[in-house]
Structure formats: structure tokens, C-alpha cells
N, C-alpha and C positions, 0 to 999 in steps of 0.2 A: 574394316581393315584398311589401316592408309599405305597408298603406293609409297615410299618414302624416296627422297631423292639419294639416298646411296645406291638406289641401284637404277632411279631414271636415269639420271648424267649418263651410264654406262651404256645404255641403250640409245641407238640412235634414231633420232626423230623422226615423223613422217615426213615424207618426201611429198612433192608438190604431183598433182597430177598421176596418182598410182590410185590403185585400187584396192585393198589390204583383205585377201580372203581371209577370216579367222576360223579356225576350231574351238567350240565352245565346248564348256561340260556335257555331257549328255546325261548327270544326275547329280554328281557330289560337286558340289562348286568349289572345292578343293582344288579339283583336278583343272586347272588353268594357269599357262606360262607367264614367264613376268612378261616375257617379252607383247603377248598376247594386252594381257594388262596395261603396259605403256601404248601402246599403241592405240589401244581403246582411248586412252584419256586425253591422248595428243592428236588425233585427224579431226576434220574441221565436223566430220557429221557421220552416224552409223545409219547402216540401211540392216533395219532389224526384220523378220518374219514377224512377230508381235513386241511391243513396243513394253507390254507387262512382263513378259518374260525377261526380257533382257533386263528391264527395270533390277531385277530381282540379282542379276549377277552384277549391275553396274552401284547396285546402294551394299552387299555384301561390300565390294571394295571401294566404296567412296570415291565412284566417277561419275563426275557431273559433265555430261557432251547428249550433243544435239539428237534426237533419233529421229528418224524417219521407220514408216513402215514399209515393205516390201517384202510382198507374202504373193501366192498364185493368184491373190482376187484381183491386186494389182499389177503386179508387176510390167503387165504389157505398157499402161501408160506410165508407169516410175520411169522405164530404164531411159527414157531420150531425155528426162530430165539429170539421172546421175550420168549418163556422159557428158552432158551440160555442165552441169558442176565440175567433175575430173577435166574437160577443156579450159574451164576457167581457173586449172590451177588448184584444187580444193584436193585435198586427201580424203578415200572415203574408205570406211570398213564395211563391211557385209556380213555378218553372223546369222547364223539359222538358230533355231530355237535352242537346237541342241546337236553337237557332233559340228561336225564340216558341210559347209555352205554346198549347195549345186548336189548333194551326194540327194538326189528326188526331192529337188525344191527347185524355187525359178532360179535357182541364185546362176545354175549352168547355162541360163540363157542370158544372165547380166553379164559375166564372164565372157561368152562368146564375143557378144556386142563389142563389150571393149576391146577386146584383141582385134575387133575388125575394123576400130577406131585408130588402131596404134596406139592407144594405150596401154602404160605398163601396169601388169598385175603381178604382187608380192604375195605369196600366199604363207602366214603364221599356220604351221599343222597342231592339230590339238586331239582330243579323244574323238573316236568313230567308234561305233557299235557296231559297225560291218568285221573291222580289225577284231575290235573286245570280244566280241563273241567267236569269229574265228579261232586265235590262238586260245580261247579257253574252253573250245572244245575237244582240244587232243587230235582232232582231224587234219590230214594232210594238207598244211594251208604254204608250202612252196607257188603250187599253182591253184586258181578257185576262181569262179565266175559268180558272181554276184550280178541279179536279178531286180533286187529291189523289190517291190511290192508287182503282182503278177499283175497282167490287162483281166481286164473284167469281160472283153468280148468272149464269148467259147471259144472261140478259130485259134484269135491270138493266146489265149490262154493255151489250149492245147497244145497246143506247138511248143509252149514254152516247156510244159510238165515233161513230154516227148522228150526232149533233148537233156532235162534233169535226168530222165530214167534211163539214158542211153550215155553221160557222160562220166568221164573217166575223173571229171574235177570234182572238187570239194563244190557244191555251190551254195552260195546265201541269200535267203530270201526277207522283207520285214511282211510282216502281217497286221491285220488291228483286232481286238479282242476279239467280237462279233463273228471274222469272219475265218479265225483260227481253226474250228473242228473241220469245217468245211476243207479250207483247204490241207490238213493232215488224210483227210480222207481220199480228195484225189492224191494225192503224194503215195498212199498205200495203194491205191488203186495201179499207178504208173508204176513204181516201184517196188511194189512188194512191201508185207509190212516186216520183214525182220531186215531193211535199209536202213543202217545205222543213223540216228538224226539226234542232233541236242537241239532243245529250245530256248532263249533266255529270255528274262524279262527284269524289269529296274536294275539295269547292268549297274551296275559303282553305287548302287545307292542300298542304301541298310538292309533294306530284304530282297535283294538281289537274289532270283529266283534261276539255276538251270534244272533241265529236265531230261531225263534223253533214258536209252540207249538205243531205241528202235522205232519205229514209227507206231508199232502195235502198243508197246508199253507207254508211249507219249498220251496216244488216245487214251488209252486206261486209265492212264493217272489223274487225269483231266475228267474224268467223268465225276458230275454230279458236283464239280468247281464251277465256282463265280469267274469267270476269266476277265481279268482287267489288265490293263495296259498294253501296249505294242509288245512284238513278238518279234524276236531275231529267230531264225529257223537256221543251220548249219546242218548242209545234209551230204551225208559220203556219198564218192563218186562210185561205181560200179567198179569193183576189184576187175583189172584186167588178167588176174589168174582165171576167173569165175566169167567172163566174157563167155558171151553166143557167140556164133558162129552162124550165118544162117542165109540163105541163097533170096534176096529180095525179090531178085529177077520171079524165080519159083513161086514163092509166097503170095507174091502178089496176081500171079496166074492162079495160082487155086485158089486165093480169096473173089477173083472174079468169076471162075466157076462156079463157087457156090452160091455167089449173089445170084449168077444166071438162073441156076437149077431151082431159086425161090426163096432161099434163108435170107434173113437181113442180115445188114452189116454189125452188127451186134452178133447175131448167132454163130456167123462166120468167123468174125472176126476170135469169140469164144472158144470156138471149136479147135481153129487153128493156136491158138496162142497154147492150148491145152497141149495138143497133139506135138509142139512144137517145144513148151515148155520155157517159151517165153512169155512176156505180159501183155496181157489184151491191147494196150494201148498202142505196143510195138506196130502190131497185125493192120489195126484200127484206122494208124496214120498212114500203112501204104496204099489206101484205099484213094 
């Protein structure tokens, strides 16, 4: 598909010495701005995460420009040469594979760098999978905390589940195939499983997959599936009608008596979360 100049001239050129965050498709290559488009085809060089992907949206519209790669393997030693380049004057684009740059990629540490160079950064906004799946999940997305893909340590991972199962926002997570049961199941476990959650997977693209109503039916449906491709998780916040109420100070004194008395912190933590009629995990983390 050619860019055609009735609507380049209309669009104004790369500027010298900027850095052009773009928003790429995240599946239908449909889905991408002209302005996004011109842009691509007029800065002096793109700094892509893979140089084959990108390939695939710059030969859909018949753009022939420079790439470079700039993914997590590299990135530490790329970025002092793309401020090199944006100092000498050069216009550069930054595109992730798919969605908005920096959203868990290095692109938030090429960004930084240049604002700490005084250079200017323009950012073209384009599709997010954080957004798409948000708003099409029918969930309170006013306010929402978006997580990204959890730590892998248990400490930090816990803490994080901790504050999913105890917050009043919308939050969103991404997941990778492999490790999706896994974590639906801490999710039930912190949460409880009738906490309202949708899942998506090939957003915008032809078999565009959501799933939902609750954490218990998600696992269900998924049982005895091939599970392929990344995972947007959208999961409701704790109804502040339906909120605990509950003396920390207190809990966290009888959960150390009964650690005293011999039970482990599982057993206690069990006991009281029962007794108490909130989620083990609650109990678990004032320990």
C-alpha cells in the first residue's frame, strides 16, 4: 500500500534531533495512523525490537528506511549510540514489536536517557493492549493499575498478588502462555475465585479470543486447552460495598501467638483467615 503524497505534504516532516515514540499495531496492521506512517518513512533511521517484524509492517506500506535493532539483549549498549545520532541532528523512531514502545520493553530506558540529554521526545500514540483490553472488558477502567507481567522472585511476586487482592482498582496484568494456569491460580488463591476477571488473547486480530466472568470459570474453560499466545488478564477491584474491615494491630497478635503455641504460618495463617472470613494471603502478609 503506497503512502501517497496527498496526505504526506499535509503532515509535517521529521524534526532534526527528536526522538519519535510510535504506537504500532498490536495484530491487524490495519490499525496504524497516517501520521504514524509518514513518519516512519521520513526520520533518518527506526530503532526496532526485531528488525523482521517491523519488516512486515514497513513492506505492507511500502517503506523503505534504515533499521536498526534495539531489544533487552541490546539495548544497554545501543542507547549511547542513539543519543549519538539524535546529537548529531538525525531524527530517530522507536517502535516495539507491537503496541507502544517502553509499555515492558527497554524502550522506557531509551526515553529516559534522552530526556536526560535534553533531548526532545514526540511521541505518535497508536494501539495498546493494556487500553484494548481494558475498555473491552466492561470493568471500571476511570481508574486501574496496570502491573505488566508479575516478578518472578516469590517475595516480590507476593506483595504484588497482596495489593491485587486488597485493591479497589481495576488492575491488568500480561502473562505468556506456559505460565497462565499458574498464575490464575495464585490470583484465586489471593482473591478468591468468583473475583470478576476477563482474559484476552489475539486482540484485533481474526480470532480474537476473550474469556471471563470469574477466576473459577476462566480455569474451567481453559482446562484440557493448548494455550498459545500472550495473555492480557483485566481483573476487578474489590467492591468497596463488600470491603473487610479488620484490626491488623489484632490479627497480627494472634497470628503470632499461634505461631508461638507451634502451628506454622500456613496453619495460622489458615485458621485465621477462616475465622475471620478473609483470604489467607491477607493473614499470611502481616506476618
Amino acid at each position: 500500500m503506497n503512502i501517497n503524497s496527498s496526505f504526506s505534504h499535509r503532515n509535517k516532516e521529521p524534526e532534526s534531533s527528536v526522538l519519535y515514540i510510535i504506537g504500532t499495531p498490536i495484530g491487524n496492521l490495519n490499525d496504524i495512523s497516517l501520521r504514524a506512517l509518514h513518519i516512519l518513512k521520513n526520520v533518518s533511521l527506526i530503532a526496532c525490537e526485531d528488525t523482521r517484524q517491523t519488516k512486515k509492517l514497513m513492506n505492507r506500506y511500502e517503506i523503505n528506511n534504515h533499521l536498526i535493532s534495539f531489544n533487552k539483549h541490546n539495548s544497554f549498549k545501543k542507547i549511547p549510540n542513539i543519543i549519538n545520532y539524535l546529537k548529531a541532528g538525525k531524527s530517530i523512531a522507536i517502535v516495539s514489536d507491537a503496541g507502544m514502545p517502553s509499555i515492558c520493553d527497554p524502550g522506557e530506558d531509551l526515553i529516559a536517557n534522552v530526556k536526560s540529554n535534553n533531548i526532545n521526545v514526540i511521541c505518535i500514540p497508536g494501539p495498546s493492549a493494556v487500553l484494548t483490553a481494558l475498555v473491552s472488558s466492561g470493568l471500571p477502567s476511570s481508574r486501574f493499575v496496570f502491573e505488566g507481567f508479575l516478578p518472578k522472585k516469590k517475595k516480590e511476586r507476593d506483595k504484588i498478588l497482596f495489593e491485587i487482592s486488597t485493591n479497589e482498582q481495576t488492575t491488568i496484568l500480561f502473562e505468556a502462555p506456559h505460565r497462565l494456569i499458574i498464575l490464575l491460580k495464585e490470583l484465586k488463591e489471593n482473591c478468591g475465585g468468583e473475583r470478576e476477571i476477563y482474559i484476552f488473547r489475539e486482540l484485533t486480530k481474526k480470532f480474537e479470543e476473550h474469556i471471563g466472568n470469574n477466576i473459577d470459570k476462566v480455569i474451567e474453560s481453559l482446562k484440557g486447552k493448548k494455550i498459545l499466545g500472550e495473555f492480557t488478564l483485566v481483573i476487578k477491584g474489590l467492591n468497596k460495598e463488600n470491603n473487610y474491615e479488620f484490626n491488623k494491630s489484632l490479627l497480627k497478635k494472634e497470628l503470632n501467638e499461634l505461631i508461638n503455641a507451634g502451628l506454622s504460618l500456613s496453619a495460622a495463617s489458615k485458621y485465621l483467615a477462616k475465622k475471620n472470613n478473609i483470604t489467607k494471603s491477607i493473614i499470611y502478609n502481616l506476618y
